[in-house]
N, C-alpha and C positions, 0 to 999 in steps of 0.2 A: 451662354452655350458656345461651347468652340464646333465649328464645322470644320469638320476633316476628308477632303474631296474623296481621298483612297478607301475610307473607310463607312464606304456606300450606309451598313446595317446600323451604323449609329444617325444618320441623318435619313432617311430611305422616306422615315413614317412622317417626319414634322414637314416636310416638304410637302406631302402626301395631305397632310393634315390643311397644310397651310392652302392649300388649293382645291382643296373638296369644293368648294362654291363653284369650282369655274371646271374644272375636271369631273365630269359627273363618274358614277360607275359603268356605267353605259359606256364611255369614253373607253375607259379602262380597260375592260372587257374587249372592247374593239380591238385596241390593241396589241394586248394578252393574244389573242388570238390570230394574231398576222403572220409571226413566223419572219418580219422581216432582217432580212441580212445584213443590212449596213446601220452603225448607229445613227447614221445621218437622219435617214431614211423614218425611222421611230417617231425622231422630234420634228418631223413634217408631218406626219399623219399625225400626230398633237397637236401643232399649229392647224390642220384640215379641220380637224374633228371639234375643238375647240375656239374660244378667242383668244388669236395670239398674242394681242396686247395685252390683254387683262392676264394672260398666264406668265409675262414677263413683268408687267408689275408687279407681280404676288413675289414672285422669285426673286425681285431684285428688292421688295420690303422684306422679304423672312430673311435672304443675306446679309442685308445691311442693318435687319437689327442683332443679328448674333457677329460673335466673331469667325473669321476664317482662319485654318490652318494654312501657312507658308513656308518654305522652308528655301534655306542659302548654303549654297556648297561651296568650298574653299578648300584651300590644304594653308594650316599655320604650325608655327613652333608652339611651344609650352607657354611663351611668355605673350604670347598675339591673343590664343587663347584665354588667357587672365585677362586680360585687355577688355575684349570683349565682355567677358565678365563685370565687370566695371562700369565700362563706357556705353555698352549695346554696338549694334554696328553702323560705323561711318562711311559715312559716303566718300568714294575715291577722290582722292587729293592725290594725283599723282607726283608730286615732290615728295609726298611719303612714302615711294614704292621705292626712292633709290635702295635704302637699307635692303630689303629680301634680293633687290636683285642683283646686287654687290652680291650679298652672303651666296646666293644661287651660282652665279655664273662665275664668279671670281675664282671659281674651280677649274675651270674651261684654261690648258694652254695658250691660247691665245688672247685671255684675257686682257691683259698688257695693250694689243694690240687695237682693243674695240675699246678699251674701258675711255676713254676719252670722248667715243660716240653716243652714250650713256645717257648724259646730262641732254643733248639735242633728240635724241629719240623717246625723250621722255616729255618731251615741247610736245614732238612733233604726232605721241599720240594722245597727250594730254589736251592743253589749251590748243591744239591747230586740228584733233579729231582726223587725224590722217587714218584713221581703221574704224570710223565710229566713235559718236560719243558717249564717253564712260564719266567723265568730269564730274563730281558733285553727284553720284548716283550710288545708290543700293539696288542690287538685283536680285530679287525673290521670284517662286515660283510654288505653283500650286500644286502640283505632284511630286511624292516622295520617288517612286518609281523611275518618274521619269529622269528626275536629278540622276539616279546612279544609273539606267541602261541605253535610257535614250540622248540626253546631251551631258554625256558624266565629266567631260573634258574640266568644269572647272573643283572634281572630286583628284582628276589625275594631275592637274598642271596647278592650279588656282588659280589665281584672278586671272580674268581676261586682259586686262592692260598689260598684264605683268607678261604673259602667255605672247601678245601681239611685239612685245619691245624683246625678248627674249627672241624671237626666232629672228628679228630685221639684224639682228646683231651677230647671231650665231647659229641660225637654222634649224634644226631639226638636234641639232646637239647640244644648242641651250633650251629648248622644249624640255630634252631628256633630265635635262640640269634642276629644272625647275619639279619635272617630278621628283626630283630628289629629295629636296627639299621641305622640310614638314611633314604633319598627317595629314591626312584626308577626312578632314570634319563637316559634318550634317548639324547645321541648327534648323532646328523647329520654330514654327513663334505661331502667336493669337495675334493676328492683325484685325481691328474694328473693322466690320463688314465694309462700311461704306468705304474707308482708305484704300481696302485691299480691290474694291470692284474700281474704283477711280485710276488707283497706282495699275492696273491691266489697261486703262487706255491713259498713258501720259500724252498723249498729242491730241488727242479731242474726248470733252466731257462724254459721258455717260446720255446728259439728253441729246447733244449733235448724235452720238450713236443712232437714240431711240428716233429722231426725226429721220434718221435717213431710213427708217425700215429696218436696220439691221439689228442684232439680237447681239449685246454685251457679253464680252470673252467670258469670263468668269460664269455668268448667268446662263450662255449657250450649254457650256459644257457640264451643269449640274443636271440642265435638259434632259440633253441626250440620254446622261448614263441614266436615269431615273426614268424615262421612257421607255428605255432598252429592255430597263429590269422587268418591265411589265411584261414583255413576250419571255423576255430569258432570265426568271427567278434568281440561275445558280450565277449570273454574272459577276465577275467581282471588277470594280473600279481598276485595281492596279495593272490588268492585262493592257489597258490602254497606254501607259507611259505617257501621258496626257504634257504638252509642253504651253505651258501658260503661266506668262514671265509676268511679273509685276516690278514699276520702275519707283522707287523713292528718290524723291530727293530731301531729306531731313536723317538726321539721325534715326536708327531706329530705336527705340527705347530698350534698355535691357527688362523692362519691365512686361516685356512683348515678348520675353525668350521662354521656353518653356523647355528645352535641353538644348546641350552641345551632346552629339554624339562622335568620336572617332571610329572610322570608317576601319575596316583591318583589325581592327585591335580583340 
């Protein structure tokens, strides 16, 4: 089974289902009937009323035996596109971004003028991480929503390396360069539950989470909305724009893709 976080009514019941031992209906009901405002709020009176350990165990065995839905936003040509197609998606190598951002910026007047700086700003946020490191990584995320309204920048610019070396070079008018550039593509994919709940925390495992008391990205957030839904039936997942990044570092399998969608089109 694929879980798809936006689309609450297709997972709502196996959740439901998968937690009736520890969720009584009494619970439920409790709930149901709070009225409370904040989502936060929902999934503490869950942890009160229930046990909170036992209701993240359950949650984090029903996601890691099914798959989770994630999805990657970019803007590529026709032929990156194929690529993909082919190969699944690669982890940044950034010696591979000179090509887009020659084609991108080498439109730019001044290009003559920076293109020499090119080859060192590609060091300098590649291997030396001068903006964050991107090196050898895939960045997926758990809402479709939130890709396009809430952080859509890599639907309008594309890659973030490409995005950080494009503006040290030419500001705000090779930003605009790079929108130019390509379409604005949505891949979907079936990530295996456990990869997808792991690749949400890359700097410390899932038990260091569970030791320190705190409640896994991925596992918090299917909480909440499903606690919510208990006071407010008509809620739908996508009002949130939910931002919850998952980091690879391995190829991602094409076998993992479920569409390429272009955005506009």
């Amino acid at each position: 089974m694929i879980i798809d976080f936006d689309d609450i009514a297709s997972w709502e019941a196996g959740l439901t289902d998968a937690l009736n031992h520890v969720v009584t209906d009494q619970v439920r009901e409790k709930i149901s009937k709070t009225k409370l405002e904040y989502i936060e709020d929902t999934r503490d009176l869950l942890f009160n009323l229930a046990n909170k350990d036992l209701i993240i165990d359950v949650t984090l065995n029903w996601l890691s035996s099914n798959n989770i839905a994630a999805y990657h936003g970019t803007k590529l040509i026709d032929s990156e596109i194929e690529s993909i197609k082919l190969n699944g998606l690669i982890p940044l190598e950034s010696s591979q971004r000179i090509t887009r951002l020659q084609r991108a910026l080498s439109l730019h007047p001044k290009w003559l003028e920076v293109s020499t700086q090119l080859i060192e700003e590609i060091k300098n946020h590649g291997e030396r991480n001068s903006a964050g490191k991107r090196e050898g990584q895939v960045h997926l995320t758990l809402s479709r929503p939130g890709l396009i309204n809430r952080f859509n920048h890599y639907l309008l610019f594309g890659s973030e390396f490409d995005l950080q070396v494009a503006l040290t070079l030419l500001g705000q008018e090779g930003k605009q360069l790079l929108a130019n550039d390509g379409k604005s593509i949505i891949i979907k994919l079936s990530i295996p539950g456990r990869l997808a709940l792991n690749a949400a925390h890359p700097y410390f495992s899932i038990d260091d989470i569970l030791e320190r008391g705190d409640v896994p990205n991925i596992i918090d957030h299917f909480l909440k909305v499903w606690s919510y839904r208990l006071a407010y039936p008509d809620f739908h997942v996508p009002n949130l724009e939910v931002d919850c990044g998952m980091i690879f570092n391995r190829v991602i399998s094409v076998d993992w893709i479920l569409y390429i969608e272009i955005i506009g089109d």
